[in-house]
N, C-alpha and C positions, 0 to 999 in steps of 0.2 A: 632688837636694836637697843643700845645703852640709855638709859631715859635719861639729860644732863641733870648735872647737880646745880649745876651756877647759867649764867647768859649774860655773853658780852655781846655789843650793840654796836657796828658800823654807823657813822652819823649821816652822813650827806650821803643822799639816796636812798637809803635804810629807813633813818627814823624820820627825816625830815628834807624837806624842799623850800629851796629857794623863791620867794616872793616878788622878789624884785624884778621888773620886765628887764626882759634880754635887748632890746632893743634899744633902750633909753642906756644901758651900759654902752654901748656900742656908737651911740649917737654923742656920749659923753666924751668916747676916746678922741673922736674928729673935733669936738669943740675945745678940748684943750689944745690943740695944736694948731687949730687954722687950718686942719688941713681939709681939701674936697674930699669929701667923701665916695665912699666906693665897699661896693659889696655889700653881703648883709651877716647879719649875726649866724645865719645858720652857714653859710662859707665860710667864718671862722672858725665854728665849731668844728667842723667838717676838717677844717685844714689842720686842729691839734691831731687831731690823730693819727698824722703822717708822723715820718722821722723827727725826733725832738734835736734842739738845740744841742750841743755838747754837756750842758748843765741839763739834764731833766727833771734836776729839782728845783731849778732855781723856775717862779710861777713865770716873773717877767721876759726870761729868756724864751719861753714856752711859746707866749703870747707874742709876743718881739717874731718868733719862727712863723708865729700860723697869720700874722696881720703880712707878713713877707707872700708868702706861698699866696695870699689872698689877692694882694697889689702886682701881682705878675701871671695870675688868671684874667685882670683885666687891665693887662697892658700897661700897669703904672712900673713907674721910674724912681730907684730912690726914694722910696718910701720910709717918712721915719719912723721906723715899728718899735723901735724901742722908746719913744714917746706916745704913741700910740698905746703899746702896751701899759706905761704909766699911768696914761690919763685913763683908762678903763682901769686900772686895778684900784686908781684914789676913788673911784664912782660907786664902788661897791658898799651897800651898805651889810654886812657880815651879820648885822640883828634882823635881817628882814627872811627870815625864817616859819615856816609854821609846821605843824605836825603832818608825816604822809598819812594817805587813811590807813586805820588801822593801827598807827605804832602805839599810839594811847593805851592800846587796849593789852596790845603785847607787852609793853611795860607792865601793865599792871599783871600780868598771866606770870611773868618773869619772877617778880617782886612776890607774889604770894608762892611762888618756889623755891626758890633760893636766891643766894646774891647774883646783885646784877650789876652790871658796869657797861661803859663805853668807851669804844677805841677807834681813836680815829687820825688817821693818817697830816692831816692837818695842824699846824702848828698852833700853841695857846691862843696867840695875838688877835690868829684868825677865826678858830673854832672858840673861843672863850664868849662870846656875842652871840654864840647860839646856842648855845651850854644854857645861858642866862635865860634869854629869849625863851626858851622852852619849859627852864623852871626842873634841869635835868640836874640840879644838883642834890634837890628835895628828894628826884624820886630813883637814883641810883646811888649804889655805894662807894663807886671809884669812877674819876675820868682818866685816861690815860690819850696823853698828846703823843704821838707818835713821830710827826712832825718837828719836834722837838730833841727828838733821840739821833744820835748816831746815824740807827739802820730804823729804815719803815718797812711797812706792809710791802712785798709780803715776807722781807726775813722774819726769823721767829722771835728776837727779842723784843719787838712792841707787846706779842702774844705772850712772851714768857713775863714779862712784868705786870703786865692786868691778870693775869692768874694771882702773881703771887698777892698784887693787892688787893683782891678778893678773896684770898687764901685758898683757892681750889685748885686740885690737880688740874693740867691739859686735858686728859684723858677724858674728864664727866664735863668739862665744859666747852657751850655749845658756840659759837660764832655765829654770828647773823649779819650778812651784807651783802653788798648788791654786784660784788664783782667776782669774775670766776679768779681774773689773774689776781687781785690781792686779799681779798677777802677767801675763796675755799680754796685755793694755792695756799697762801701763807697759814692758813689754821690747820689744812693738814699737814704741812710742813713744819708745824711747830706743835705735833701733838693733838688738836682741839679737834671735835666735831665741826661739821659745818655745814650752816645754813643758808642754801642761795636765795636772794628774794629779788629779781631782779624787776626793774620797772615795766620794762615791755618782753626782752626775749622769753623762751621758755627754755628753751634747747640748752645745756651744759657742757655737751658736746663729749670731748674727751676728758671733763671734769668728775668726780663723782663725790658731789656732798649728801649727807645724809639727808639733807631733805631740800625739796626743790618748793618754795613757799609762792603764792601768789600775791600774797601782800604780808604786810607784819602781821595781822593780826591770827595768821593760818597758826604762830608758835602756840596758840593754846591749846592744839591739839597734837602736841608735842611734851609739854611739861604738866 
């Protein structure tokens, strides 16, 4: 198997999790509106994952869909989701991040191999507060916002330009994230190796990335 030359870095899920309670976001979105509340955060999580809004990039419209599918599981009426969705997305603190176990160590496994970077599907605005937070500017060579681009994960062009600004072919570099569909979809589809490291499942199904990681720190016995 190709041992990589370089490792790019999935953020959210990958190196790092969210600190901030899910609960108090959710508690946030009915307090800006007055409105009764109903359901709970894992019903909304639960409801992204059905069919998205006609924008699926746009976060609000996303949110706006699953606060909808949530208030007519329990029988509410005219729901305003798209205030709903606002006042959860103004609640978010975007620095309340910390490292997942293990990615410390895998940065540093990276970094004594070749260059390393990260890509993440996330626009500046939003990922730039945990960029910080983590102090990932010190210990990688390139960030690439993808979110920002055109096309994201999983077309190839996020992947084709964190190569070139690391200066390494596709070919010897490796991807590392936590999703089969954007993360080892879009890195095999755009040439890379790929690294799944998912939080809970194991299974990749009809996927096949070169290595199926338990945590971040499994890459150093990879590079």
């Amino acid at each position: 198997m190709t041992t990589p030359a370089a490792v790019v870095f999935d953020l959210d899920g990958t190196l790092c999790e969210g600190t901030q309670a899910e609960g108090s976001l959710y508690e946030a979105a009915f307090a800006a509106t007055d409105v009764e509340p109903f359901g709970s955060p894992g019903e909304l999580w639960a409801a992204l994952d059905g069919p998205p809004e006609p924008d699926p990039e746009d976060e609000r419209s996303s949110l706006a869909a699953g606060f909808r599918r949530v208030g007519a599981q329990h029988g509410r009426r005219g729901v305003p989701a798209d205030a709903l969705a606002a006042g959860l997305i103004d609640a978010v603190d975007y620095s309340a991040v910390a490292y997942r176990a293990g990615a410390e160590a895998a940065l540093a496994a990276a970094r004594e191999h070749g260059p390393v970077a990260v890509m993440t599907n996330g626009p500046a605005r939003r990922q730039r507060p945990k960029v910080r937070t983590l102090g990932l500017d010190e210990r990688v060579d390139a960030v690439v916002y993808a979110g920002d681009m055109e096309r994201r994960k999983p077309h190839p062009e996020p992947f084709a330009r964190v190569c070139r600004a690391i200066e390494t072919p596709p070919e010897t570099t490796l991807y590392v994230g936590d999703s089969l569909e954007n993360d080892v979809a879009g890195a095999h589809g755009a040439g890379l190796l790929a690294a799944w490291c998912p939080q809970h499942e194991r299974d990749p199904g009809q996927y096949r990335p070169e290595h199926v990681f338990d945590g971040p720190a499994d890459l150093d016995g990879v590079v």
